[in-house]
C-alpha positions in Angstrom: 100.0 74.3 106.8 103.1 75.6 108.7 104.3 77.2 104.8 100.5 78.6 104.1 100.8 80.5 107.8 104.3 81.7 107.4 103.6 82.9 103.3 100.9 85.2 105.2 102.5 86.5 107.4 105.7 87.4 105.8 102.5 89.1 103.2 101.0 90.7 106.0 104.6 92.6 106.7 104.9 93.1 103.3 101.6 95.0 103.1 102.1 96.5 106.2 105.5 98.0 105.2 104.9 99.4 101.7 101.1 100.6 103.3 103.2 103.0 105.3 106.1 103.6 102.9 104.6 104.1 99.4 104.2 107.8 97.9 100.7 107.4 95.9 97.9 107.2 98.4 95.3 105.5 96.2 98.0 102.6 95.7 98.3 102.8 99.5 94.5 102.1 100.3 94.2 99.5 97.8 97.4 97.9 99.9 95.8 98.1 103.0 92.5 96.5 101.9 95.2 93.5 101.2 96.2 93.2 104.4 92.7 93.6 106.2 91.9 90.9 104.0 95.0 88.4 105.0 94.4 89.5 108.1 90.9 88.3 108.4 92.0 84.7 106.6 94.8 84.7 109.8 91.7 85.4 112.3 89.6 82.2 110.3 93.2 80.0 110.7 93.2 81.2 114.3 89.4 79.7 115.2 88.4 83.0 115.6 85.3 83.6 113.4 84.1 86.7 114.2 86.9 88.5 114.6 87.8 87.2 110.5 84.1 88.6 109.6 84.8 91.7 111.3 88.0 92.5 110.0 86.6 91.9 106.5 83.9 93.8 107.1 85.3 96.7 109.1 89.1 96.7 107.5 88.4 95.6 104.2 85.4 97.3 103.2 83.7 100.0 105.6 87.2 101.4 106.2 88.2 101.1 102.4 84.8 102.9 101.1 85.7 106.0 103.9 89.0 106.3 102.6 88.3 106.3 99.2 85.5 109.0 99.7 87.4 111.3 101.3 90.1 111.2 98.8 87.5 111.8 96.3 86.3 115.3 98.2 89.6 116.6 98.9 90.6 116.0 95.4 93.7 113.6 95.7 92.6 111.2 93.8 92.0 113.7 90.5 95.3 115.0 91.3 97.5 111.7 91.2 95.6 111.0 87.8 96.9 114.5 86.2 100.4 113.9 87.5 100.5 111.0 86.0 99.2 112.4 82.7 101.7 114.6 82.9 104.5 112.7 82.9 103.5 110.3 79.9 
């Protein structure tokens, strides 16, 4: 158990780190969703219940949806897609 609780949270850092350090924004929500979700699987380990079903529900999919609604009215999203299609 002591290998299960250390592989998360070196993958919580992990996540945590390239959240905060990557360029494309999409790839940086998608990373963060990740770590809400380890997160919430290190609440369950923890005995703490409903703190785990509220970071999966809050972190992992409430905050996600926002996110990904507001990069799709200011346009980012669109825009990473073109660049991208640009350079192949």
């Amino acid at each position: 158990m002591k290998v299960f609780k250390a592989i998360l949270l070196i993958f919580l850092i992990m996540c945590a780190l390239i959240t905060c350090l990557h360029k494309r924004i999409l790839v940086s929500i998608v990373i963060f969703m990740s770590y809400s979700l380890v997160m919430s699987v290190i609440w369950a380990i923890l005995r703490s219940p409903d703190l785990a079903i509220t970071e999966a529900a809050v972190g992992a999919g409430i905050t996600s949806i926002l996110f990904f609604v507001t990069l799709k009215k200011i346009h980012i999203m669109e825009k990473e897609v073109e660049d991208e299609e640009s350079r192949s």
